[in-house]
TIVEXGU-269138 format. One line per 4 residues: number of its first residue (from 1); their letters; for each residue x, y, z of C-alpha. Coordinates in nm, 3 decimals, decimal comma. Layout:
<batis>
NUM> A> X:Y:Z | ...
</batis>
This chain:
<batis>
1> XXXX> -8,066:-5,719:8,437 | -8,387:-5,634:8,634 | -8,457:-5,283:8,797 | -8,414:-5,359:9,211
5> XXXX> -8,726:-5,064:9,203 | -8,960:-5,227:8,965 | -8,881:-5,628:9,064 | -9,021:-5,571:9,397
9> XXXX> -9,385:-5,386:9,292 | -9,402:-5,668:9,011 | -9,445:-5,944:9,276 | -9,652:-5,728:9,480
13> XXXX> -9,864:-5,710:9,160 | -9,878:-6,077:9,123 | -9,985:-6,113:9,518 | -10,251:-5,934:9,522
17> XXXX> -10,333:-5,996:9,134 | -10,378:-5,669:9,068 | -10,492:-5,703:8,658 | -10,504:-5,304:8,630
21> XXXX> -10,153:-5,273:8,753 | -10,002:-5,547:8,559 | -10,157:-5,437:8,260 | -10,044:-5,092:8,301
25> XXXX> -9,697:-5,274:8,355 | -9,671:-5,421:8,041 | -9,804:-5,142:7,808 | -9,687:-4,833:7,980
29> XXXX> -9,329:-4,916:7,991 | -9,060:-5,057:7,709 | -9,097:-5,413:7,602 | -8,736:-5,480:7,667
33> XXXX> -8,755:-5,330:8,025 | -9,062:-5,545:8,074 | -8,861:-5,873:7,962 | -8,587:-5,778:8,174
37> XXXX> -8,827:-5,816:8,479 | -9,000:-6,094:8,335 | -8,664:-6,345:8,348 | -8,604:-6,327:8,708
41> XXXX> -9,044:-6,432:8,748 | -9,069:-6,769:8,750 | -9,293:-6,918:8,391 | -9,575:-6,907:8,575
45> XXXX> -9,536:-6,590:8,687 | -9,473:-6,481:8,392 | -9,773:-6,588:8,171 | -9,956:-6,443:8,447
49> XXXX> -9,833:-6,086:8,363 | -9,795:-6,112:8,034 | -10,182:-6,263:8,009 | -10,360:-5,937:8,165
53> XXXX> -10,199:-5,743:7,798 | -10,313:-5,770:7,416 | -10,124:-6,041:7,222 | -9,924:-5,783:6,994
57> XXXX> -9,780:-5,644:7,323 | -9,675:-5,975:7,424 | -9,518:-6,072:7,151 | -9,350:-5,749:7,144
61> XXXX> -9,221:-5,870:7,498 | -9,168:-6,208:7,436 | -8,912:-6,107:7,154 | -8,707:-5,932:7,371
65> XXXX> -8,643:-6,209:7,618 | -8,359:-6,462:7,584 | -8,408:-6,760:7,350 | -8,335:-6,993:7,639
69> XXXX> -8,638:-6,855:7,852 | -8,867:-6,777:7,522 | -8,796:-7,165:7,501 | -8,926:-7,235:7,894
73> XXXX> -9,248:-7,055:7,851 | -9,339:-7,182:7,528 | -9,299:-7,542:7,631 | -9,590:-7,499:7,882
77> XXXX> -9,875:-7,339:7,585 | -10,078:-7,522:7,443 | -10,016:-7,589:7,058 | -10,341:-7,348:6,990
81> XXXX> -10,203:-7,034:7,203 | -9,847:-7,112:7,074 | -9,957:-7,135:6,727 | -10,122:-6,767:6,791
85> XXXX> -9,812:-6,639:6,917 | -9,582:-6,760:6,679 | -9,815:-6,622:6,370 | -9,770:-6,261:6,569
89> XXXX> -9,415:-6,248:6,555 | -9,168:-6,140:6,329 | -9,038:-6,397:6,088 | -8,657:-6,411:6,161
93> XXXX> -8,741:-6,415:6,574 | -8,982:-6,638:6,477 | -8,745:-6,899:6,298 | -8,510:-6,859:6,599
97> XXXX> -8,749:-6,991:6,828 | -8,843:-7,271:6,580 | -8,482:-7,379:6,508 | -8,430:-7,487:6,870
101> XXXX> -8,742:-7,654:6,912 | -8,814:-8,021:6,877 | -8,887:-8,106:6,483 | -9,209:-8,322:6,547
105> XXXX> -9,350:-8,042:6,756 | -9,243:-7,825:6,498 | -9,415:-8,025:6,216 | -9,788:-8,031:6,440
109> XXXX> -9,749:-7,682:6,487 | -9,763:-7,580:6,132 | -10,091:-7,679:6,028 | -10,250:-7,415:6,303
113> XXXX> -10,088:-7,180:6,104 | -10,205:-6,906:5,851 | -10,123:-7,067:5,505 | -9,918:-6,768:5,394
117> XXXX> -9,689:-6,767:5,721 | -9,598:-7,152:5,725 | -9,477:-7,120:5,351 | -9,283:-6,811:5,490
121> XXXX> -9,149:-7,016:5,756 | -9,074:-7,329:5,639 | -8,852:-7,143:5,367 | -8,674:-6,944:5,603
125> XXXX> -8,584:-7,294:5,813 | -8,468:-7,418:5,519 | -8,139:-7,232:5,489 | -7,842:-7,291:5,649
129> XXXX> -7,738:-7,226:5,984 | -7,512:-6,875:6,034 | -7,626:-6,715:5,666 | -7,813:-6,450:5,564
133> XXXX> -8,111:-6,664:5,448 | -8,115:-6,749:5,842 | -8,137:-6,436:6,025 | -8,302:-6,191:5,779
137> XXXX> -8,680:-6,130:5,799 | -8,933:-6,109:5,499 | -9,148:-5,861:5,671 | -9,006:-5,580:5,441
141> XXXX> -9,139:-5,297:5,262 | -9,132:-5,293:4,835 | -9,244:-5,064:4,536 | -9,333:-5,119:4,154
145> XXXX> -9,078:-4,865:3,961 | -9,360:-4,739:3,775 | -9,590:-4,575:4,026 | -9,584:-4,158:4,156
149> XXXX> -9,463:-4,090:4,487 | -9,839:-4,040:4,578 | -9,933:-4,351:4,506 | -9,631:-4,496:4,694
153> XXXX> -9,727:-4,332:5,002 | -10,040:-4,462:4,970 | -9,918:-4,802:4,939 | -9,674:-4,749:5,205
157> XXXX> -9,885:-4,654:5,511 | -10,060:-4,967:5,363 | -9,792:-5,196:5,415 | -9,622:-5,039:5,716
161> XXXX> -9,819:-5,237:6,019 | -9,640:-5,509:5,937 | -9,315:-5,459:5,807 | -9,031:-5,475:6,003
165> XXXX> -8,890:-5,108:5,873 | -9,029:-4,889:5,612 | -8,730:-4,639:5,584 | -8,554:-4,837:5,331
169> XXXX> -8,823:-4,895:5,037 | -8,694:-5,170:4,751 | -8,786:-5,120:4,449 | -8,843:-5,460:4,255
173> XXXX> -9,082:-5,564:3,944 | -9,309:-5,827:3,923 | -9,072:-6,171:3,929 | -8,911:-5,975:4,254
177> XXXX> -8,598:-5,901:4,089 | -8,446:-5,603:4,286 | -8,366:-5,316:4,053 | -8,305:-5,038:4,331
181> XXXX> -8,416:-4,901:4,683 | -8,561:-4,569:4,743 | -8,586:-4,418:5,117 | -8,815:-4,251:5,294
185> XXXX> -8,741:-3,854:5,362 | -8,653:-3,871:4,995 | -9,013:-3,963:4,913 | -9,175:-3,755:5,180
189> XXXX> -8,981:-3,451:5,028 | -9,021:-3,574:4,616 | -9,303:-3,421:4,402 | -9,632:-3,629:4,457
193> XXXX> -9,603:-3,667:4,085 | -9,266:-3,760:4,071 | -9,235:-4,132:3,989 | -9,052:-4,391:4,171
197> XXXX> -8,792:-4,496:3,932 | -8,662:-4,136:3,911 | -8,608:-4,123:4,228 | -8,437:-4,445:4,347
201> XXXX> -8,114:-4,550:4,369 | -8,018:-4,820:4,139 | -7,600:-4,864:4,263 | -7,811:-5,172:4,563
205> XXXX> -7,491:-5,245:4,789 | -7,699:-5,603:4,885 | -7,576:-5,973:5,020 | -7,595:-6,353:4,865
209> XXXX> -7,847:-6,563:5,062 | -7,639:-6,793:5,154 | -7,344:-6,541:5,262 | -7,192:-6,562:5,612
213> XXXX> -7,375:-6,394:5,900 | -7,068:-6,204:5,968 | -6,968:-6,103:5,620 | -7,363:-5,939:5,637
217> XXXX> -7,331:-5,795:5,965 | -6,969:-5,625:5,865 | -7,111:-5,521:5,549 | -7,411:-5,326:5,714
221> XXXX> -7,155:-5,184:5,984 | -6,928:-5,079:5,716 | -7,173:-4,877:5,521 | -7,390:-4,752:5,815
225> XXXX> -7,689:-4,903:5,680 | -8,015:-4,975:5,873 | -8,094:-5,265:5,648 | -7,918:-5,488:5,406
229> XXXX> -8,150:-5,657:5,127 | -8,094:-6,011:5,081 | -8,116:-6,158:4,719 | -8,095:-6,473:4,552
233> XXXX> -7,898:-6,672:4,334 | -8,125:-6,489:4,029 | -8,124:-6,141:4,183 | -8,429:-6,169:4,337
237> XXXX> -8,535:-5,992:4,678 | -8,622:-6,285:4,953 | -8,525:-6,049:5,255 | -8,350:-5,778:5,458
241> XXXX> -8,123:-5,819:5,736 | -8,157:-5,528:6,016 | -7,926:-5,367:6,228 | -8,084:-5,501:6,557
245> XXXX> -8,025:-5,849:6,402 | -7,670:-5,765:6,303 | -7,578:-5,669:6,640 | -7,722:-5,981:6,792
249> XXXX> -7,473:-6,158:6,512 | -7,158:-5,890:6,598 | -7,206:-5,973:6,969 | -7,266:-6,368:6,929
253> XXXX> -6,953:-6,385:6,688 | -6,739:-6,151:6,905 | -6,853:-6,400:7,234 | -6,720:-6,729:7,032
257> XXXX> -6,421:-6,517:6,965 | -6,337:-6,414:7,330 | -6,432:-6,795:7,392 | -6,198:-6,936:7,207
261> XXXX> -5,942:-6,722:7,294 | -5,944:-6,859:7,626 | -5,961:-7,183:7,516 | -6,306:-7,268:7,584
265> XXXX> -6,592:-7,384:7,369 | -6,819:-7,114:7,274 | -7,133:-7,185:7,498 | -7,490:-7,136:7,289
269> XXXX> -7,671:-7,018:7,571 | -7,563:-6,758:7,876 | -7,304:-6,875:8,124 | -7,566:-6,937:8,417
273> XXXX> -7,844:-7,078:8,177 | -7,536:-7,348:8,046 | -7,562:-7,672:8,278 | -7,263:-7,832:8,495
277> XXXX> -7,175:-8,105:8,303 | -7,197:-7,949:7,974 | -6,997:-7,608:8,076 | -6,705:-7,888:8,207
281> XXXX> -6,713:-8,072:7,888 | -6,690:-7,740:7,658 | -6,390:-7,639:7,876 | -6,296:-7,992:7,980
285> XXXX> -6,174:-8,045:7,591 | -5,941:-7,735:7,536 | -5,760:-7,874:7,862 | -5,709:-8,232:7,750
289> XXXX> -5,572:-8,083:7,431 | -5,369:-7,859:7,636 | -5,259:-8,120:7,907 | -5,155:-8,339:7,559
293> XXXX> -4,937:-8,013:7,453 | -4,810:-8,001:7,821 | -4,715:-8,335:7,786 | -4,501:-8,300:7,478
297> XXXX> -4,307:-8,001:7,633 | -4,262:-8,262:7,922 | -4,082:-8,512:7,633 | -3,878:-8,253:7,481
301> XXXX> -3,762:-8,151:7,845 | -3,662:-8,527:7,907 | -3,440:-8,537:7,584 | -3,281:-8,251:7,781
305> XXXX> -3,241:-8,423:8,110 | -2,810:-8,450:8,081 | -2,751:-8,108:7,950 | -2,996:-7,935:8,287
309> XXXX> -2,789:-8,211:8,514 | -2,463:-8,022:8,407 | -2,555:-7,659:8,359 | -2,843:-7,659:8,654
313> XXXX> -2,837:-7,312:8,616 | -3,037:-7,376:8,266 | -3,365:-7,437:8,461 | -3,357:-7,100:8,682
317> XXXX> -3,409:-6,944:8,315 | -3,652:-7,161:8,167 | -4,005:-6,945:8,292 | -3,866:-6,664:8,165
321> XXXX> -3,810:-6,778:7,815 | -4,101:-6,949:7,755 | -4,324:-6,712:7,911 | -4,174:-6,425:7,664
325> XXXX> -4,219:-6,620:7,364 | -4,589:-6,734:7,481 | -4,695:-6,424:7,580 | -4,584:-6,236:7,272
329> XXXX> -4,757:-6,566:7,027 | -5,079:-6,452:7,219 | -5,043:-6,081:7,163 | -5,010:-6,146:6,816
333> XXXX> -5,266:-6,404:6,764 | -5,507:-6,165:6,926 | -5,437:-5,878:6,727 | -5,426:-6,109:6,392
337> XXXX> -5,804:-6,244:6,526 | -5,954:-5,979:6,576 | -5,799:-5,823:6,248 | -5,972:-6,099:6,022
341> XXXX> -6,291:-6,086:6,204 | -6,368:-5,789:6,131 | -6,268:-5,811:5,754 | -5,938:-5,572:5,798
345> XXXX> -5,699:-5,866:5,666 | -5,749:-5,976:5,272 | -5,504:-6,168:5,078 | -5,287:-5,848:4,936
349> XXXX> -5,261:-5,741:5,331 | -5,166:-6,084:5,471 | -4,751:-6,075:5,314 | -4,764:-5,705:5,484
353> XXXX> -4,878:-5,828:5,805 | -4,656:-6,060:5,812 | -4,383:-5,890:5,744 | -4,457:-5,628:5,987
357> XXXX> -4,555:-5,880:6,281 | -4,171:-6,015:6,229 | -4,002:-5,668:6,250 | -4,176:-5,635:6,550
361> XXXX> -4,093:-5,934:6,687 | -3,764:-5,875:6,632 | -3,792:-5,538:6,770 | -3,973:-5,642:7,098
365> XXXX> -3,743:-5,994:7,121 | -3,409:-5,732:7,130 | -3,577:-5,554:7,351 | -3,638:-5,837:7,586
369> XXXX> -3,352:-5,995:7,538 | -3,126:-5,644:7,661 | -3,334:-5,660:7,937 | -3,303:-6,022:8,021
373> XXXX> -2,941:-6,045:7,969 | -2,907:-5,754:8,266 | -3,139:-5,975:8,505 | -2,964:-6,257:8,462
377> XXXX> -2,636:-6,130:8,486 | -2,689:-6,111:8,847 | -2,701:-6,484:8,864 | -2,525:-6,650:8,621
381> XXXX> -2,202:-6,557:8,421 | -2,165:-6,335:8,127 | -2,162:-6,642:7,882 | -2,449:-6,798:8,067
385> XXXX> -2,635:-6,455:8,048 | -2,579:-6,440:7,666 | -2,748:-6,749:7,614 | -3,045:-6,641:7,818
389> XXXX> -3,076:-6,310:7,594 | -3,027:-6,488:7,282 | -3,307:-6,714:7,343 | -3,539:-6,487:7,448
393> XXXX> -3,468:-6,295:7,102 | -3,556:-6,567:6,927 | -3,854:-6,688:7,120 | -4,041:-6,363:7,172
397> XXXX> -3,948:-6,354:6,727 | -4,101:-6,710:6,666 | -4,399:-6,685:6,917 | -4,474:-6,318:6,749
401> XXXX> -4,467:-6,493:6,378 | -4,643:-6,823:6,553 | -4,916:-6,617:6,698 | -4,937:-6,412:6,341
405> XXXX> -4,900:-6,697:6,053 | -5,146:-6,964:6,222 | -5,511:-6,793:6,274 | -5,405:-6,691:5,902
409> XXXX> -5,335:-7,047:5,806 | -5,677:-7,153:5,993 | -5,851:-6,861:5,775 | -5,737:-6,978:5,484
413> XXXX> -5,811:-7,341:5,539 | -6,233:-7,222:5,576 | -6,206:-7,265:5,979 | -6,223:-7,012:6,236
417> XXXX> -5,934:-6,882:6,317 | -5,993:-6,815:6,681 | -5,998:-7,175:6,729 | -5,587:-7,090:6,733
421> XXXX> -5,655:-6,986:7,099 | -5,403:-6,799:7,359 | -5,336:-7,075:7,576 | -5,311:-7,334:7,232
425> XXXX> -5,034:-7,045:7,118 | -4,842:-7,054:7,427 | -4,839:-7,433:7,482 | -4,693:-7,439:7,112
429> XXXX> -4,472:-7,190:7,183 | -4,342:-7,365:7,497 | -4,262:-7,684:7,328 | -4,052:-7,470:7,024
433> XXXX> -3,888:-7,199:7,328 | -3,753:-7,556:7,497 | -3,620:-7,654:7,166 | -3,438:-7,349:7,116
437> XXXX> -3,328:-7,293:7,429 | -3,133:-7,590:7,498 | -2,950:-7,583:7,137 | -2,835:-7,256:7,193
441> XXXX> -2,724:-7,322:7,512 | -2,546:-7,628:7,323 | -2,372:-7,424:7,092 | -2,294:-7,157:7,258
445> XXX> -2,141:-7,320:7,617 | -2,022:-7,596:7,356 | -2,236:-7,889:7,490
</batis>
């Protein structure tokens, strides 16, 4: 969000093209305040700022803006000032940007390109989409085992302009196989004779290329790490992951989560920045798959037309049980969700949770059903209000199990299990909450 102080003198700025101000602008405060700023500018506007500042500084900007924007000002470089900028940044924004551009554009781009950085970057587009290999960055710092701590110091300040972080040092031999990391305050405070391999830590906590982005980012928030190394199939070093890339990850996986619990398609870009059409269609699909669901509650509630024509007191009822039994599959559902995402739910926990999700439902659906029975006593008979109380017992029980058992299923199956969304839970739960409804009342009013 841009600061309603600085917006204002930024435009001035650009008015009166004031160079000395908008220079001061960009270096004198953060990068990410600048990009703030910068996204409510038009692209114009905002090569014109970020042109009166050094390239590292705007790069250091540009990385900080939203992929959707970084994506409207680079389409209007040329391929020789785009080339420059992409060489400046870091590798894994860098590959971000690339990913989402067109491929032929990609392919001329790469020949303007420093040798060393266009092998780095056509590996790192190589891997697959949502692993390790595809958000970690190469820009990391390394040690032989063999050298003193003087000499790694000295290599160290060597290396630091361009690596990424230099707290975390990895410790790997000549074929980059990763025998241990050592960090920093434990070299600063080591003897300068002391050598490296003492002093490192050879127990490397560290993540498969080709691992989920999520299983790295709850990995790193797990053990409070500032970086993860990430190693190949051979045990050799090809990158780190960073905690300001995991939380980009923790925040785009928790959005898809929240997304689908709604029962809309997770949008790639920001709600604003997503057109019309293609916000209706992501949300347009979860309701025709609803609508179908709505439609097959409809059926079973036709099947059911004689029995509601001769106890019309039935339908009075109805919104109350299969709102119990929805609501209580969403609850569930939720909690089970969020449970597996982050990592809290493994195979020996999954009999215990379910277990425990159908004591409570049992526990909440007697609950409900006291109270429901008292409600509709005021209505409807003492028979009739039995019926209504047994229902809800069993609805609130199967939506509770419902809501628990499927995002499991889905988990097991290799999909995601939030695609088992609230209003998907309920619908299902209406169609079974009509079933049992009506067959109680059957049996128990002797229909």
């Amino acid at each position: 969000m841009y600061d309603p102080l600085l917006l204002p003198e930024l435009r001035e700025m650009l008015i009166e093209n004031d160079a000395r101000a908008m220079q001061e602008f960009c270096e004198v405060f953060h990068p990410g305040v600048v990009s703030e700023n910068l996204e409510a500018l038009s692209v114009a506007e905002c090569w014109s700022v970020l042109s009166h500042t050094s390239l590292t500084r705007r790069v250091e900007v540009f990385e900080f803006l939203t992929l959707p924007r970084q994506m409207e000002l680079v389409a209007t470089l040329d391929k020789k000032d785009l080339s420059a900028l992409l060489e400046a940044m870091a590798s894994d924004d860098r590959v971000a940007l690339l990913k989402n551009m067109d491929q032929a554009k990609v392919e001329l781009l790469l020949p303007l390109i420093a040798q060393a950085e266009r092998g780095d970057i056509r590996k790192l587009l190589s891997y697959p989409e949502h692993s390790a290999g595809s958000i970690m960055t190469t820009d990391y710092a390394s040690l032989p085992e063999g050298v003193t701590v003087r000499d790694a110091l000295a290599q160290l300040r060597t290396q630091a302009p361009d690596r990424e972080t230099i707290y975390y040092v990895y410790v790997i031999d000549d074929a980059r196989h990763l025998h241990g990391f050592v960090s920093l305050r434990k070299l600063f405070l080591a003897r300068p004779d002391a050598l490296v391999s003492e002093l490192m830590d050879k127990d490397v906590i560290s993540v498969r290329v080709d691992e989920d982005q999520e299983v790295v980012a709850n990995r790193i928030a797990r053990y409070d790490f500032i970086a993860m190394p990430v190693v190949d199939d051979q045990g050799r070093l090809v990158g780190i992951v960073t905690h300001d890339d995991v939380l980009d990850v923790l925040q785009q996986e928790a959005t898809e989560d929240v997304h689908r619990l709604g029962g809309v398609e997770p949008l790639e870009d920001g709600y604003l920045s997503t057109p019309l059409i293609t916000l209706a269609w992501k949300r347009g699909i979860w309701l025709v798959l609803l609508l179908v669901a709505g439609f097959g509650t409809a059926a079973i509630l036709s099947h059911y037309k004689s029995e509601t024509q001769k106890s019309e007191w039935l339908v009075l009822f109805l919104p109350l049980v299969l709102a119990s039994g929805g609501n209580a599959g969403s609850q569930s559902a939720t909690l089970v969700i969020r449970a597996l995402a982050l990592g809290q739910l493994n195979r020996e926990t999954q009999a215990r949770i379910g277990r425990r999700e159908l004591y409570t439902g049992l526990l909440l659906g007697a609950t409900l059903a006291l109270m429901g029975f008292t409600f509709a006593r005021f209505y409807v008979s003492t028979a009739d209000a039995a019926v209504v109380a047994g229902t809800v017992a069993l609805v609130v029980t199967f939506g509770t199990v419902n809501g628990t058992l499927l995002p499991i299923i889905l988990k097991q199956l290799g999909m995601d299990p939030a695609l088992m969304s609230n209003p998907l839970i309920a619908s299902l739960s209406d169609m079974v909450g009509v079933l049992i409804y009506y067959n109680v009342a059957l049996l128990a009013l002797g229909g």
